[in-house]
TORTI-657287 format. One record per atom (N, C-alpha, C, O): residue in three letters; x, y, z. Coordinates in steps of 0.05 Angstrom, whole numbers, plus 32768, in hexadecimal, padded with zeros to 4 digits. Each point is the difference from the previous one (the first is absolute). Layout:
ALAXYZ
...
This chain:
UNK804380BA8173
UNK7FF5800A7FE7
UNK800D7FF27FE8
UNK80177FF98003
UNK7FDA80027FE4
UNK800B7FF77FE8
UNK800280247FF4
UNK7FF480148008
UNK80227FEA7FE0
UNK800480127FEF
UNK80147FF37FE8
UNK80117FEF7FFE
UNK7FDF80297FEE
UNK80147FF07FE4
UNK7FF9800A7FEA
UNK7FE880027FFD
UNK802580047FF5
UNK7FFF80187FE5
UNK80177FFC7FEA
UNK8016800B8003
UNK7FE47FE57FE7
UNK801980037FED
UNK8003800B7FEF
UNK7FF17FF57FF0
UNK801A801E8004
UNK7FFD800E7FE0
UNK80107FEE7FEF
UNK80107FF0800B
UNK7FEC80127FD0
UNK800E80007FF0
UNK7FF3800D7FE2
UNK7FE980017FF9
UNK802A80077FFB
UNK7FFF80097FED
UNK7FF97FED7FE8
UNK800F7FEE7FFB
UNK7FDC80157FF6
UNK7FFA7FF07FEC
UNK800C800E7FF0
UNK800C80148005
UNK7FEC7FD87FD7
UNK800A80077FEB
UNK7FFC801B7FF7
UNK8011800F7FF5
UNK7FD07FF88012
UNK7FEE801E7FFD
UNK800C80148015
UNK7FF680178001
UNK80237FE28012
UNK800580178011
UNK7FED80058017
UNK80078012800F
UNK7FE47FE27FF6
UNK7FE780048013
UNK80047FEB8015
UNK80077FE87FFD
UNK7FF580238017
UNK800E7FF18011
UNK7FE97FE9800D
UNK7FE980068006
UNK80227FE17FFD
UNK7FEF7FE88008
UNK80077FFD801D
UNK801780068008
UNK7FD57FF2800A
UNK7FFE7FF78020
UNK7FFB7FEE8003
UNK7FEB7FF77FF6
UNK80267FF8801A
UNK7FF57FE58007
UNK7FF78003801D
UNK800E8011800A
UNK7FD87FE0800F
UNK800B800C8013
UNK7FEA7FE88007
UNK7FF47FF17FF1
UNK800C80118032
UNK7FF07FF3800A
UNK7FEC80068013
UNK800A800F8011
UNK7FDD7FEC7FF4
UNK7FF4800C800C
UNK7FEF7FEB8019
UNK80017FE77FFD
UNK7FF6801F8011
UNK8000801A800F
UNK801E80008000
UNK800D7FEB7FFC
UNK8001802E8009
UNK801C80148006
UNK7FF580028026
UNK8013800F8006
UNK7FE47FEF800B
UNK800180018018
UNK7FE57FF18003
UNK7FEC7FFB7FF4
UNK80227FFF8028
UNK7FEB7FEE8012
UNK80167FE58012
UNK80167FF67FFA
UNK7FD280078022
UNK800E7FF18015
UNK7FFC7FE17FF2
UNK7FEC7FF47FF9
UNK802D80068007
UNK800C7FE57FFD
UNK7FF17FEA8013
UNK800B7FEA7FFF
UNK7FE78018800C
UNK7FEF7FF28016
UNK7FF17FE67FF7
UNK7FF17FF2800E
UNK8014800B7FDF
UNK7FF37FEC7FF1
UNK800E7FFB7FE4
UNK801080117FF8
UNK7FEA7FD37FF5
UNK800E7FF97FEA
UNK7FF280157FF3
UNK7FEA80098005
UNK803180017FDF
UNK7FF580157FF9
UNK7FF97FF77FDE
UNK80097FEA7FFE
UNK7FEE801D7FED
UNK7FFC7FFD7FE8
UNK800380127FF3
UNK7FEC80097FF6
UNK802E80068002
UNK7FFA80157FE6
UNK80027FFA7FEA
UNK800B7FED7FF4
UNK7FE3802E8004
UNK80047FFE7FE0
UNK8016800A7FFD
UNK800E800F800E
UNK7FF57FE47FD7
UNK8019800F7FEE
UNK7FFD800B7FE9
UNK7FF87FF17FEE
UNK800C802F800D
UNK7FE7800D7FEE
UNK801A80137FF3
UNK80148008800C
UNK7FE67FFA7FDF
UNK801680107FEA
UNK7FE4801C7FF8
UNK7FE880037FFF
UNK802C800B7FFC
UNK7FF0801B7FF5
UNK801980097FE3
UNK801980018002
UNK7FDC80017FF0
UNK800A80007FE5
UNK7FF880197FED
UNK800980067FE9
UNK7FE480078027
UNK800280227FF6
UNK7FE37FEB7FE5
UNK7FF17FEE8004
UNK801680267FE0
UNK7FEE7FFA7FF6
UNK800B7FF07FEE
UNK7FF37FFF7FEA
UNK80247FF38017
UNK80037FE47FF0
UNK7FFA7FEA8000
UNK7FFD7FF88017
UNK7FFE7FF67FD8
UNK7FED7FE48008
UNK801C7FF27FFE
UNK801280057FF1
UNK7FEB7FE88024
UNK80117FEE8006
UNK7FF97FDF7FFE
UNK7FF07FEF8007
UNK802480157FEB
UNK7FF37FD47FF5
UNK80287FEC800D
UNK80067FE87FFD
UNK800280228009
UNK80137FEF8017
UNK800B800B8010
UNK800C80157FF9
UNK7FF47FE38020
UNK800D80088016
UNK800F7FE6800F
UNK7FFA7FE98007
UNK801F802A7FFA
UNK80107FEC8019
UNK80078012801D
UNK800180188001
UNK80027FD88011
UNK7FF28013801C
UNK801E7FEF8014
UNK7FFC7FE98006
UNK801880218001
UNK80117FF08011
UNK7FF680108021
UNK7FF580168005
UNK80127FDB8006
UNK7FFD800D8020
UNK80087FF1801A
UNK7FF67FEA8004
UNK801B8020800E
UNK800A7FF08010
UNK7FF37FFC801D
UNK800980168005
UNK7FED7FE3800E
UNK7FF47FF9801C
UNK80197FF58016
UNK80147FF27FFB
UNK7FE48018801B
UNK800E7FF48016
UNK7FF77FE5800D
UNK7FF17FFF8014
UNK801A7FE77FDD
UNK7FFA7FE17FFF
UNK80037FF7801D
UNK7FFA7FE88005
UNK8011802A8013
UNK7FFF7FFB801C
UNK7FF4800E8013
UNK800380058018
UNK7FE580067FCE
UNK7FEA80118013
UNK7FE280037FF3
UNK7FED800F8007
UNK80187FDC7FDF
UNK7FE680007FF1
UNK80077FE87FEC
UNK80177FF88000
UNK7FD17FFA7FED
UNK80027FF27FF4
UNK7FE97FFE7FF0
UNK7FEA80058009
UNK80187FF37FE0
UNK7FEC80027FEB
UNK7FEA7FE88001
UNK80067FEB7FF4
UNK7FE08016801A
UNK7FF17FE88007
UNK7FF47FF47FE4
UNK7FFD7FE87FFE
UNK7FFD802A7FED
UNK7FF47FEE7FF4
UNK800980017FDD
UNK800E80137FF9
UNK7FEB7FDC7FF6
UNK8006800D7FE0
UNK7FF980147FFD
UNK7FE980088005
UNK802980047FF1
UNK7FFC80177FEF
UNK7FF17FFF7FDE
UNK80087FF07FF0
UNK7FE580218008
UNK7FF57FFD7FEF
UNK7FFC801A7FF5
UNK7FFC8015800B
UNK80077FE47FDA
UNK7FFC80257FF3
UNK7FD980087FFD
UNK7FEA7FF58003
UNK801E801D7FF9
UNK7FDE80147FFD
UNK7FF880037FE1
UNK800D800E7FF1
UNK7FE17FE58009
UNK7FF880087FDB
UNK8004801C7FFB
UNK7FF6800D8013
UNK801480007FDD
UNK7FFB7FEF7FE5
UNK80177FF08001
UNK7FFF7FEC7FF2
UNK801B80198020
UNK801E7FED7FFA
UNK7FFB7FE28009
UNK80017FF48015
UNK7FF680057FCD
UNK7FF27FDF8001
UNK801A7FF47FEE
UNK7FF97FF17FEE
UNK802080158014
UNK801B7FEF7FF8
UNK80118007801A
UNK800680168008
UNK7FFF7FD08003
UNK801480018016
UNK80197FF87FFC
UNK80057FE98008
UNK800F80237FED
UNK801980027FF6
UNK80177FED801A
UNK800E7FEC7FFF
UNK7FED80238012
UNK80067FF1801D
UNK7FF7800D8019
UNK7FF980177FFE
UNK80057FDB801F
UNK7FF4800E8014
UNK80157FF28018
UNK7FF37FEE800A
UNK801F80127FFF
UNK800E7FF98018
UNK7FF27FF3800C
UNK7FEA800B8003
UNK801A7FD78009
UNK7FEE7FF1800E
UNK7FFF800A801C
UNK8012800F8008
UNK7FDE7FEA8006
UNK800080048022
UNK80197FEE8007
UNK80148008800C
UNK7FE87FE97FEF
UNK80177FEF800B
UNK801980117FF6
UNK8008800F8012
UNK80027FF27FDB
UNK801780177FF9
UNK80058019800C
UNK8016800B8007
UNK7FD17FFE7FF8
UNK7FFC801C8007
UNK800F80068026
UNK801180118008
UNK7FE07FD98008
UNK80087FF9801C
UNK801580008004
UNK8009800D8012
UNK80087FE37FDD
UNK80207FFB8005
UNK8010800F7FF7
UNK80167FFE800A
UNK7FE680167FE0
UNK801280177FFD
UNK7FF680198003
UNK801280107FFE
UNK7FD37FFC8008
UNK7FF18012800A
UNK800A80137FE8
UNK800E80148002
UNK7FE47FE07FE2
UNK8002800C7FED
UNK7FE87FF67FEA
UNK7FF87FEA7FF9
UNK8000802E8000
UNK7FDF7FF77FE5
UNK8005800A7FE8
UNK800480177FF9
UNK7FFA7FD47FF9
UNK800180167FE6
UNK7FE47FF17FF1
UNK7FF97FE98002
UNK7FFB80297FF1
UNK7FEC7FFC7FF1
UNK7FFC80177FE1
UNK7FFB80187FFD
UNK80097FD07FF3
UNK7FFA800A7FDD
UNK7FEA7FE97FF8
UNK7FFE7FE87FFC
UNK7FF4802D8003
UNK7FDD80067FE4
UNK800180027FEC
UNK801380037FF1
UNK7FD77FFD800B
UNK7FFD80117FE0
UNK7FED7FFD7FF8
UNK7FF77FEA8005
UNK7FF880277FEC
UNK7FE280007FF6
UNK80087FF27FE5
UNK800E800D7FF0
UNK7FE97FD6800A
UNK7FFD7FFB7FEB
UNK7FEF80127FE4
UNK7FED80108000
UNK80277FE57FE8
UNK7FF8800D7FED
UNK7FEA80087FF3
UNK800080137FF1
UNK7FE57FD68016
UNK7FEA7FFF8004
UNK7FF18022800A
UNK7FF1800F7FF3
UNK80187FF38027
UNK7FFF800D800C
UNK8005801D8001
UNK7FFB800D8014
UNK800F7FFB7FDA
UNK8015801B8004
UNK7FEB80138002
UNK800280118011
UNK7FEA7FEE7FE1
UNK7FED801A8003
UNK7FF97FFD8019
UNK7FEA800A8004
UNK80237FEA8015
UNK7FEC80038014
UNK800F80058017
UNK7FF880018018
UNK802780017FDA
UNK80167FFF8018
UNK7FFB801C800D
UNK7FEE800E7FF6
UNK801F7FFB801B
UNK7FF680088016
UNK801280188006
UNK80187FFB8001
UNK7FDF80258005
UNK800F80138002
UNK7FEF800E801B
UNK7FE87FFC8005
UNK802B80148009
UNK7FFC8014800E
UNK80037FF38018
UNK80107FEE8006
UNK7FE0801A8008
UNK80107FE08020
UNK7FEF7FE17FFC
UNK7FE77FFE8002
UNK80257FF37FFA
UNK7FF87FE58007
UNK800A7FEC8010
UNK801880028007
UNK7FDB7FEA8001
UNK800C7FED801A
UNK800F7FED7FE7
UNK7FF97FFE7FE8
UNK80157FF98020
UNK80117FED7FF9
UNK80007FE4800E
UNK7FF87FEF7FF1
UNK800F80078025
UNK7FE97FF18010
UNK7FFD7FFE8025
UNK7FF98015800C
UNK80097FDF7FFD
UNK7FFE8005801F
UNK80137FEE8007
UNK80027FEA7FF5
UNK801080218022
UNK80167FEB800C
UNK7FF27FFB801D
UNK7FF98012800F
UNK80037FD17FF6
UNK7FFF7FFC8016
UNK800E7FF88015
UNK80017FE88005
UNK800B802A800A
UNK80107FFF8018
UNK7FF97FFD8026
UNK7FF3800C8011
UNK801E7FDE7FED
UNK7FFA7FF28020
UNK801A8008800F
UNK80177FFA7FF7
UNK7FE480158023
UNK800F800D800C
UNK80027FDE8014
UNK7FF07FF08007
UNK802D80147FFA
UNK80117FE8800F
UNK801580078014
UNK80107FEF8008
UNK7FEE80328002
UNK80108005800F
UNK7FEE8017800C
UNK7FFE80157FF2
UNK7FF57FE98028
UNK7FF480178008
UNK80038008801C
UNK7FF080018012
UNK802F80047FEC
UNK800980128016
UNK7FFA801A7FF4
UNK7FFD80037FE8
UNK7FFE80198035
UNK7FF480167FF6
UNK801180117FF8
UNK7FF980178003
UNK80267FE37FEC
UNK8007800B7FFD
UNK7FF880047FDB
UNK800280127FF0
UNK7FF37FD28010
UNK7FFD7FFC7FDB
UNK7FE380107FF7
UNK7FEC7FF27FFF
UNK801280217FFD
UNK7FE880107FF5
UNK8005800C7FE6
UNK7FF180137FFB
UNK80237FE77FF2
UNK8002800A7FE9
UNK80027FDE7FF0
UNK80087FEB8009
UNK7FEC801B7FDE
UNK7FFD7FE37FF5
UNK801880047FE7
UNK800D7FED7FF9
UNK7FF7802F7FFA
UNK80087FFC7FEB
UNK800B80247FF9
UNK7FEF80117FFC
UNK80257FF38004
UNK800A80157FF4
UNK80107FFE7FE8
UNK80137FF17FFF
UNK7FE480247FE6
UNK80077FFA7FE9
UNK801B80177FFB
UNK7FFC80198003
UNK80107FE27FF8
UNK801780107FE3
UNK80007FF87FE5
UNK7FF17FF37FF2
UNK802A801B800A
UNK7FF87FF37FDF
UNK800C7FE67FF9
UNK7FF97FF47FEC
UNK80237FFF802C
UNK80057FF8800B
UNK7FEA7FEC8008
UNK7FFF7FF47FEB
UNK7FF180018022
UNK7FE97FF2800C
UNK7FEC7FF87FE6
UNK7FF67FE97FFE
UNK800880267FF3
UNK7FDD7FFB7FF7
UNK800D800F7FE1
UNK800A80168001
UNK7FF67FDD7FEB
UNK7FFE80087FDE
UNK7FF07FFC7FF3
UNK7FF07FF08008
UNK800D801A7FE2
UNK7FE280057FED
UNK800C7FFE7FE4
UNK8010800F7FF5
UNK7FE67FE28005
UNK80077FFC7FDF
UNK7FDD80017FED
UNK7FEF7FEF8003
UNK800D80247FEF
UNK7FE980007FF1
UNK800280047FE8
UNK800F80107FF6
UNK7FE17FE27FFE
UNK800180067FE0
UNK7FE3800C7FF7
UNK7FE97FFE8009
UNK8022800F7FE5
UNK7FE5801C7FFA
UNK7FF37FEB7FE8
UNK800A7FF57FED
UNK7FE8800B8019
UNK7FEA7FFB7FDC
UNK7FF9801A7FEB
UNK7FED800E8006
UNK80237FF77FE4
UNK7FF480067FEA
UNK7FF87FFE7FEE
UNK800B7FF07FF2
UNK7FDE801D8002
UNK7FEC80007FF0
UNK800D800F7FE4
UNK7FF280037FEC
């Protein structure tokens, strides 16, 4: 099974989720999740997203790419990087252009594509988060 759930406290006190989905299912194949923030009813125009993987039992097959409206890519951990220290970090941001359109309540942030490279039956978890594992940095947009 996958599972994974992060809280943090924004500036507004309302608590933001980062998480990934599907949260279960057989590893039987390369898997693709999303990576989707829920932000309650604040619009969010940057996010930074850290998160760690087990690099001797999975690996990131392809670029990573953000989801509109976060059309400024601040930085995104390359695959190649990502492989060798089994670490992602990705910061967005809805350009200024943009702000009326940034994005509240749950949204994807973008899809990680992961190629399982170790499939003895003991490996059936892809990714377990703490706070520790997986951080959330969001910035609220106000009006």
């Amino acid at each position: 099974t996958m599972a994974g759930s992060v809280n943090k406290k924004t500036l507004a006190e309302e608590t933001t989720s980062v998480y990934f989905t599907p949260t279960s299912g057989n590893l039987s194949s390369d898997p693709i999740l999303s990576l989707s923030v829920n932000s309650g009813t604040n619009k969010v125009g940057f996010v930074r997203i850290e998160f760690k993987f087990d690099k001797s039992k999975f690996k990131i097959s392809n670029t990573i790419s953000p989801n509109q409206p976060f059309d400024t890519t601040i930085g995104i951990t390359s695959k190649e990087t990502a492989n060798s220290t089994g670490v992602v970090i990705i910061v967005v941001a809805v350009s200024p252009a943009n702000k009326d359109i940034a994005p509240s309540q749950t949204f994807e942030v973008t899809k990680i594509p992961f190629q399982i490279i170790n499939t003895t039956p003991i490996i059936q978890q892809l990714l377990l988060f703490s706070q520790t594992l997986c951080k959330l940095s969001a910035w609220i947009i106000r009006r």
